[in-house]
Backbone bond lengths (Angstrom), bond angles and torsions (degrees), N, CA, C in turn:
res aa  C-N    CA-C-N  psi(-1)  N-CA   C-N-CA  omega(-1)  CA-C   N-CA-C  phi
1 X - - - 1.443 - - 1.524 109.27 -
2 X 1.535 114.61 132.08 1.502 110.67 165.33 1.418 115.05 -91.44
3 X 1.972 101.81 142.52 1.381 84.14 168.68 1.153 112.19 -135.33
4 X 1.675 130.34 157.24 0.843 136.60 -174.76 1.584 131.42 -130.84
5 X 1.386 114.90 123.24 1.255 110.59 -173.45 1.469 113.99 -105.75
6 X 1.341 130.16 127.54 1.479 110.74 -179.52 1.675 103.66 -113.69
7 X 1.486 111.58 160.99 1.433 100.76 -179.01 1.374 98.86 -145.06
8 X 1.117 114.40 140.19 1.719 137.23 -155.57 1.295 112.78 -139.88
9 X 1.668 113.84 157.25 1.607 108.33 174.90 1.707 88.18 144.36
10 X 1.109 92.10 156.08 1.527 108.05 -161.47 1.550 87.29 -80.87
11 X 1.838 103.61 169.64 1.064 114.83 174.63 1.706 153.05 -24.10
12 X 0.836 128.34 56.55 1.573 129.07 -169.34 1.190 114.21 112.34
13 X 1.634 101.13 32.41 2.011 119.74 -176.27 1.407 84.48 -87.04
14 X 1.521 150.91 42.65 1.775 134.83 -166.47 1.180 131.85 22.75
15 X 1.637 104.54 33.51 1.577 114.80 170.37 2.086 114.30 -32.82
16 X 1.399 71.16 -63.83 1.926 77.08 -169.83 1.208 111.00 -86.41
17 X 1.448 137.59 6.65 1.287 144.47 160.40 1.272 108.42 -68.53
18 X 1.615 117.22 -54.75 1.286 116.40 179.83 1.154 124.67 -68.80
19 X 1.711 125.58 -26.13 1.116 114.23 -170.33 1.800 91.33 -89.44
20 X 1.100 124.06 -10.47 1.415 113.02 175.80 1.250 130.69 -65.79
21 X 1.493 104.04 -23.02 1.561 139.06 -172.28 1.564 100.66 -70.34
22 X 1.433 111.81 -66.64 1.701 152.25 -155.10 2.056 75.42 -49.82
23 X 0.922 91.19 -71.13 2.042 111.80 -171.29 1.433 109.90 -57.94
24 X 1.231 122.51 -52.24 1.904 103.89 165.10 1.015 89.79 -74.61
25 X 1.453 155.03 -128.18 1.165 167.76 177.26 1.503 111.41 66.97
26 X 1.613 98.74 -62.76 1.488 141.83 -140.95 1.620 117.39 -145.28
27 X 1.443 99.75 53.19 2.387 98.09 -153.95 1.850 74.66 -62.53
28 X 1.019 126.73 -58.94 1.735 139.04 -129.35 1.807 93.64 -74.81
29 X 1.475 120.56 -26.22 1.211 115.60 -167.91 2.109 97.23 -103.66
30 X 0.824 110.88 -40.78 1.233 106.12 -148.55 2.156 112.74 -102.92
31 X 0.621 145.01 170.16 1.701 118.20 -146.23 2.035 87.02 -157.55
32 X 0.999 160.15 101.81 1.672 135.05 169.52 1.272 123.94 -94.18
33 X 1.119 120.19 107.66 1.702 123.05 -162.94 1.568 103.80 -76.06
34 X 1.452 88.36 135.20 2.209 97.51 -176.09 1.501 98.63 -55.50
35 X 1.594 112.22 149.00 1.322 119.01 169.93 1.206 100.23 -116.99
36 X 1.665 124.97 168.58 1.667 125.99 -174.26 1.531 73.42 -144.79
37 X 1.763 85.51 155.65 1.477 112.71 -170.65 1.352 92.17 -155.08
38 X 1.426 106.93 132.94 2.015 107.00 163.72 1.381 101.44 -98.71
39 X 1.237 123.22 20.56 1.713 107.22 157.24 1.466 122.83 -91.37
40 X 1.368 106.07 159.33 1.574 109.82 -168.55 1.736 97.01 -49.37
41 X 1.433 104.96 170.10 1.781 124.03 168.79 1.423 89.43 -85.52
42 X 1.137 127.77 134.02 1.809 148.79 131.62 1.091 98.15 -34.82
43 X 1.496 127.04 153.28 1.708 138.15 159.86 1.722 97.17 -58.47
44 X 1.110 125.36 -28.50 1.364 105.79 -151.65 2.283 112.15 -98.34
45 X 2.060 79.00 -17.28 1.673 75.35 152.72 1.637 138.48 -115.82
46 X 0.998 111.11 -157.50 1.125 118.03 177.58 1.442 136.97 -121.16
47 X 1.220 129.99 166.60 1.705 102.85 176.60 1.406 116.90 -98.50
48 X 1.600 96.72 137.56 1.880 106.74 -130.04 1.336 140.67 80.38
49 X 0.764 114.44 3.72 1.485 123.41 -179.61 1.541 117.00 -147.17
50 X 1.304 125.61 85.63 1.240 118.28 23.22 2.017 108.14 -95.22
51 X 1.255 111.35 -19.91 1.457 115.38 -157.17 2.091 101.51 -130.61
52 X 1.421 116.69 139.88 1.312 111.45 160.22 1.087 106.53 -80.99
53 X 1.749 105.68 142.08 1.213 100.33 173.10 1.376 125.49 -127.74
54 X 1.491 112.09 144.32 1.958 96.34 -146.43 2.056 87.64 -136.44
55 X 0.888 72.43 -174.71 1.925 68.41 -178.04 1.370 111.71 -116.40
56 X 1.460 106.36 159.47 1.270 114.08 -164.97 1.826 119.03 -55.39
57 X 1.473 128.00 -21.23 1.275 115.80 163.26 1.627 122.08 -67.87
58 X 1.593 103.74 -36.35 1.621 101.21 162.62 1.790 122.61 -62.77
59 X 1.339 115.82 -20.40 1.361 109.86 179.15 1.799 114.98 -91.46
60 X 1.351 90.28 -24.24 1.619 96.45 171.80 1.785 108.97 -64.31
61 X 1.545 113.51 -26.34 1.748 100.83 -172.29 1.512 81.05 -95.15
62 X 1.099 137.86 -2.66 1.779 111.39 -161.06 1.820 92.41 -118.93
63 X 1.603 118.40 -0.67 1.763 112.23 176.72 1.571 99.76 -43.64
64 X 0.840 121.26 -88.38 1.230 132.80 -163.35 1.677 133.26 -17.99
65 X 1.707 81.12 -43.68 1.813 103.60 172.47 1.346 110.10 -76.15
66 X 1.262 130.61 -11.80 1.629 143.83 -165.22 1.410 111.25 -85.06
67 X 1.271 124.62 129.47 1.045 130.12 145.10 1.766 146.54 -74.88
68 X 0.960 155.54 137.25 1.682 141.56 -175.53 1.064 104.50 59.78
69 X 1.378 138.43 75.96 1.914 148.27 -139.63 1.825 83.21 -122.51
70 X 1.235 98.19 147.47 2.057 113.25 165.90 1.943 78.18 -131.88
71 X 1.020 123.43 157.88 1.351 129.12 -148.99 1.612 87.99 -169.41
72 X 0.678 117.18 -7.44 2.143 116.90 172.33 1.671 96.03 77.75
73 X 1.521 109.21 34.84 1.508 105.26 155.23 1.329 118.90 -84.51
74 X 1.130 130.32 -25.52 1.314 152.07 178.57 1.522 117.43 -71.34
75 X 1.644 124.56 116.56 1.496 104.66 -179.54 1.271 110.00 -90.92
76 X 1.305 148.41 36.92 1.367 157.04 129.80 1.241 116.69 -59.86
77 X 1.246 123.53 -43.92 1.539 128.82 -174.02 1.693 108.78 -108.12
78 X 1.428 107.20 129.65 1.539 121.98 174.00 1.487 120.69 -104.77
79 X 1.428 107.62 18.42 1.433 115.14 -165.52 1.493 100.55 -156.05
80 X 1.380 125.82 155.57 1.411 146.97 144.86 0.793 127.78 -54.42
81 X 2.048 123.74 135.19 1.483 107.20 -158.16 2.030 81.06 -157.49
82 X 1.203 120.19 154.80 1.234 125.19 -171.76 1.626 105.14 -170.69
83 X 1.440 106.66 150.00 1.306 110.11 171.29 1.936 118.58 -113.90
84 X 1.363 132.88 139.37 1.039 99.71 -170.03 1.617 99.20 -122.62
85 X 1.506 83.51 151.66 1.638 103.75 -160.79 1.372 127.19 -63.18
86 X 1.535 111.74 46.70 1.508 143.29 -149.95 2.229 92.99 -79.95
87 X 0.959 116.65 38.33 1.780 122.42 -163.56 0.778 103.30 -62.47
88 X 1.502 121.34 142.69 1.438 128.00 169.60 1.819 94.83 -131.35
89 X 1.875 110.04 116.81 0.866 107.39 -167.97 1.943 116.23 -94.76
90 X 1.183 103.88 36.10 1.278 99.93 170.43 1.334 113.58 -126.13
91 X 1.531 105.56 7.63 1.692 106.26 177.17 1.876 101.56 -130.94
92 X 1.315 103.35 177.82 1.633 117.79 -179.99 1.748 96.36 -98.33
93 X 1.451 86.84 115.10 1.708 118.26 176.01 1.286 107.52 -65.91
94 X 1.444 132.00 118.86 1.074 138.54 -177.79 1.849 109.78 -98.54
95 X 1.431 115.92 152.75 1.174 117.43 176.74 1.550 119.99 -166.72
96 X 1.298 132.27 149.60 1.277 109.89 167.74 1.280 113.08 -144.45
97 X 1.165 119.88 150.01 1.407 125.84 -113.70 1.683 107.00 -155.04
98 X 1.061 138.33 135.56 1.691 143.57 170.59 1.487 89.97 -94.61
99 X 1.579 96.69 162.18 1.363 119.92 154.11 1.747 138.27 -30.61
100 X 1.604 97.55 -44.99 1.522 90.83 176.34 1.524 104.20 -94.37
101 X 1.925 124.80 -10.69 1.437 114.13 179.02 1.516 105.51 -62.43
102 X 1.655 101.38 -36.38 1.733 108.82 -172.01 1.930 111.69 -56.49
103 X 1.269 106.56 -32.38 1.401 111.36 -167.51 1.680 105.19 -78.42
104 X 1.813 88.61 -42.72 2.053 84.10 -169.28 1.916 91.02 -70.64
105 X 1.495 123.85 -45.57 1.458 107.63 177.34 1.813 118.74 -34.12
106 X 1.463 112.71 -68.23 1.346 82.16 -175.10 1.304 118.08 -92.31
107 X 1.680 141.14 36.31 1.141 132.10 158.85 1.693 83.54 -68.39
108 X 1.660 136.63 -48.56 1.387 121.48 -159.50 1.196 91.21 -57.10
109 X 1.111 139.12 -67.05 1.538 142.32 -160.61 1.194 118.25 -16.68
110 X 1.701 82.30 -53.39 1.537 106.85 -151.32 1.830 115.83 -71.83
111 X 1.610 89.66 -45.76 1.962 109.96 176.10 1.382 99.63 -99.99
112 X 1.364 126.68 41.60 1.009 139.93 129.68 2.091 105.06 45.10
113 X 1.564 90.67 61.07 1.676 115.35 178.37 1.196 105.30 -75.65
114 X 1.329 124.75 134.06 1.483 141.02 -147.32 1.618 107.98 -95.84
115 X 1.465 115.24 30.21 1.605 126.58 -134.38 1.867 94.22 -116.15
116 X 1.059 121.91 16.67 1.049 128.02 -167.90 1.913 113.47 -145.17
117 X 1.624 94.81 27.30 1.229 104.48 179.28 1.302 120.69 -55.89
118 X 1.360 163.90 146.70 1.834 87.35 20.78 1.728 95.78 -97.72
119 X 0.930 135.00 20.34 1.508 143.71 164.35 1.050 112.61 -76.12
120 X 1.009 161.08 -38.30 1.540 172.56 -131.18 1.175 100.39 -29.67
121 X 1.533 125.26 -39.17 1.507 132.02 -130.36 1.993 85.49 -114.71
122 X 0.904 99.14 -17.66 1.911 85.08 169.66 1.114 117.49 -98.81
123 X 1.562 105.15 167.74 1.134 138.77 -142.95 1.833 103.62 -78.33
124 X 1.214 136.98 108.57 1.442 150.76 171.85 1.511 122.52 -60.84
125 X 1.481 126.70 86.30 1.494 105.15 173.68 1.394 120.70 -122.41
126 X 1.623 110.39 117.47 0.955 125.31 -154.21 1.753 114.95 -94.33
127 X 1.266 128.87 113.72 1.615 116.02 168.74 1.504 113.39 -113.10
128 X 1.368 82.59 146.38 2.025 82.18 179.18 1.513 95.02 -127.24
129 X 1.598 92.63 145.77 1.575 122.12 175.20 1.436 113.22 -110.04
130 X 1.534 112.05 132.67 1.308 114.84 -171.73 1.548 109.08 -101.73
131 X 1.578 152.53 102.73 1.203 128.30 162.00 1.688 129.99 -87.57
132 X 1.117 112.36 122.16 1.555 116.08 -145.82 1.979 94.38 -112.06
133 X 1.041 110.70 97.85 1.440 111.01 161.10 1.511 133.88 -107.41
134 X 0.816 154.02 122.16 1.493 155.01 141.17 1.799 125.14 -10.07
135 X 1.460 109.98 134.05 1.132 85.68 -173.61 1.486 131.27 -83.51
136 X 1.133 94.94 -11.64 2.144 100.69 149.74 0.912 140.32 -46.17
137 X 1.563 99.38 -37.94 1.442 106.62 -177.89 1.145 116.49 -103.62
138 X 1.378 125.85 24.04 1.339 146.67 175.31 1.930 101.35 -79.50
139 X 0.896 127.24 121.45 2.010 126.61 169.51 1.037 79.74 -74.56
140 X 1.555 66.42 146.47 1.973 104.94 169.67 1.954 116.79 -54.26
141 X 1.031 111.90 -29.90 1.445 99.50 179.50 1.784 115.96 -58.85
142 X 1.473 98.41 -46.65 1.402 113.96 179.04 1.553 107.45 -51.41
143 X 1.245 113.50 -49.72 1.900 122.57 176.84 1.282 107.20 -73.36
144 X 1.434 135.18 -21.89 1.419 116.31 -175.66 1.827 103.01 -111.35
145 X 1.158 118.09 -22.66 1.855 120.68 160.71 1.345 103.94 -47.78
146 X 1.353 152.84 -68.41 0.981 148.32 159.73 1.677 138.49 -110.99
147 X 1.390 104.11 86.61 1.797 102.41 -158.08 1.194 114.82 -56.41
148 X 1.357 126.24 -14.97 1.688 134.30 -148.31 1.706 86.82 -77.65
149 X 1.175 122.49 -46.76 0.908 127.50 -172.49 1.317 127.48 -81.04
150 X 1.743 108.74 85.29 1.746 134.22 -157.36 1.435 91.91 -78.37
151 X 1.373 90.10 -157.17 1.150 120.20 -170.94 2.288 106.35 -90.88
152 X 0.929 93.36 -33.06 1.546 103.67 170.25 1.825 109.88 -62.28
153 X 1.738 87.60 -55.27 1.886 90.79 176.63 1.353 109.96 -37.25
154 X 1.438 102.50 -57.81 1.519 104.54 -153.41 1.555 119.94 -74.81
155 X 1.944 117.19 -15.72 1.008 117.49 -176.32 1.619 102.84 -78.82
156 X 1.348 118.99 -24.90 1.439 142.85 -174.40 2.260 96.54 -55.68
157 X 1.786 96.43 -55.43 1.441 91.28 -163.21 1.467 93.07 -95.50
158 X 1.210 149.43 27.42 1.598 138.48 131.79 1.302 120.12 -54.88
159 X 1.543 117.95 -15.56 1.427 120.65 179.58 1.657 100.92 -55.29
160 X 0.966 126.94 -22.29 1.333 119.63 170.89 1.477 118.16 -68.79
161 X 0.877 142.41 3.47 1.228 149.70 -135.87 1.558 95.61 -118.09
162 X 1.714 114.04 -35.22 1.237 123.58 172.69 1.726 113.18 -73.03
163 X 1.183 131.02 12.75 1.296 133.00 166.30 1.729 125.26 -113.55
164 X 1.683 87.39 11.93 1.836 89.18 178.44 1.580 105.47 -84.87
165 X 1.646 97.76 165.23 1.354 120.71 159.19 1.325 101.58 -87.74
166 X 1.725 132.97 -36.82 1.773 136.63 -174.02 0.935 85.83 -150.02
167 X 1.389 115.77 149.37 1.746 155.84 159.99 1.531 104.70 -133.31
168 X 1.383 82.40 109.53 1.594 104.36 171.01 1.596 100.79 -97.85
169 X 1.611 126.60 141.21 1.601 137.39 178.33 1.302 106.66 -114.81
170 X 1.505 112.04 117.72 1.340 117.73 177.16 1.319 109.48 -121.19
171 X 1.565 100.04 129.74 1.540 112.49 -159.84 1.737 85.58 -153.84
172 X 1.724 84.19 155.56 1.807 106.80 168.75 1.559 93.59 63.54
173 X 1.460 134.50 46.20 1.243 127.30 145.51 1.664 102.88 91.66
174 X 1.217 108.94 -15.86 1.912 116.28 177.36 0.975 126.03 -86.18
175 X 1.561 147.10 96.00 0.949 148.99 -150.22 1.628 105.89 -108.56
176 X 1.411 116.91 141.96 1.462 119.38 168.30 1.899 124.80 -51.03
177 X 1.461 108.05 113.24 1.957 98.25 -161.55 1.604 96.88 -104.17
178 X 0.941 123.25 172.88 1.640 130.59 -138.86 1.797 93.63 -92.12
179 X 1.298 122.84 -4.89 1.240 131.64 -156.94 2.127 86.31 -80.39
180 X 1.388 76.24 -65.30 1.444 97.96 -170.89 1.952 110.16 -49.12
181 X 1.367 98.41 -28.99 1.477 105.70 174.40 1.539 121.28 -67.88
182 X 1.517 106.58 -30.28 1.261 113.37 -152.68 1.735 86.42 -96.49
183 X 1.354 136.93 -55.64 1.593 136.38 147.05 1.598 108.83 3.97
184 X 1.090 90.15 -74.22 1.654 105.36 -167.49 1.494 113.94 -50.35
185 X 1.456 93.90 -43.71 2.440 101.38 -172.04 1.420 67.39 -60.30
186 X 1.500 128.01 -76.29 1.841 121.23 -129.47 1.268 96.71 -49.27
187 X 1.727 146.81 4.00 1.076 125.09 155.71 1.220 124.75 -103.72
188 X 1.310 116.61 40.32 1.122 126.94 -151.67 2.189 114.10 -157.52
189 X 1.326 119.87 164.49 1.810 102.98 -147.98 1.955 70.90 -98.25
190 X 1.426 139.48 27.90 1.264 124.66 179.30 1.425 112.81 -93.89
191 X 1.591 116.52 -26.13 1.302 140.41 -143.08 1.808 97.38 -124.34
């Protein structure tokens, strides 16, 4: 069985904190599939960390092989973004994911894209986690790394928020910790 966890939430909701957490925390349970991005690297990452980043003629021959795709349908996103289907089927596949990656992911699911070889033929169970913050309660690094992104942006990219199975809200400086994540699957057919 593959499994898959995706985790979503507007800007500086501790998307990649948590899944960073989930992975030391948890090496034996939890798996994070490389993402590619043709947008520039930030000073503050690295290549790989969180995303490779390759340019848009390399992502145009490699769309296809990609999983959870932003494709510049979206007017939030000005760049290409993909996950690749790097699975390891004895752990929970980590990913994180916008709104339209969540939609093109399970259209694959769904028409059953052969992109997850050599397994293809098992069974997919997918949960998504929503982290929902405020823009107050956003730290200042998160508001001054990228200012463009107000308080309008961010109510704009919660629209994702409407594709969870759980939305956890982190407010007053408390953020959701991987303990509490891992609780939650065991009630659940992911865990």
């Amino acid at each position: 069985m593959l499994k898959l966890l995706v985790i979503c939430g507007p800007s500086g909701s501790g998307k990649s904190t948590l899944e960073k957490n989930l992975i030391a925390d948890y090496p034996s349970t939890f798996n994070k599939l490389p993402q590619v991005s043709t947008r520039e690297m930030r000073t503050s990452e690295r290549f790989g960390d969180p995303y490779v980043f390759i340019n848009s003629t390399t992502f145009e021959f490699i769309k296809d092989r990609l999983i959870g795709r932003i494709l510049n349908k979206n007017s939030l996103f000005k760049h290409q973004y993909g996950t690749l289907p790097d699975v390891n089927y004895k752990r929970i596949n980590t990913l994180i994911l916008s709104a339209e990656a969540i939609i093109d992911l399970k259209d694959q699911i769904k028409n059953k894209k052969s992109i997850f070889k050599p397994h293809d033929n098992s069974e997919i169970k997918l949960f998504i986690i929503g982290l929902d913050v405020g823009y107050d309660d956003l730290d200042l690094d998160a508001k001054s790394e990228r200012p463009a992104r107000d308080a309008s942006f961010l109510d704009r990219e919660k629209e994702v928020l409407l594709h969870c199975d759980h939305v956890f809200t982190n407010s007053n400086g408390k953020y959701v910790n991987s303990r509490e994540i891992v609780e939650l699957l065991k009630t659940t057919a992911i865990l």
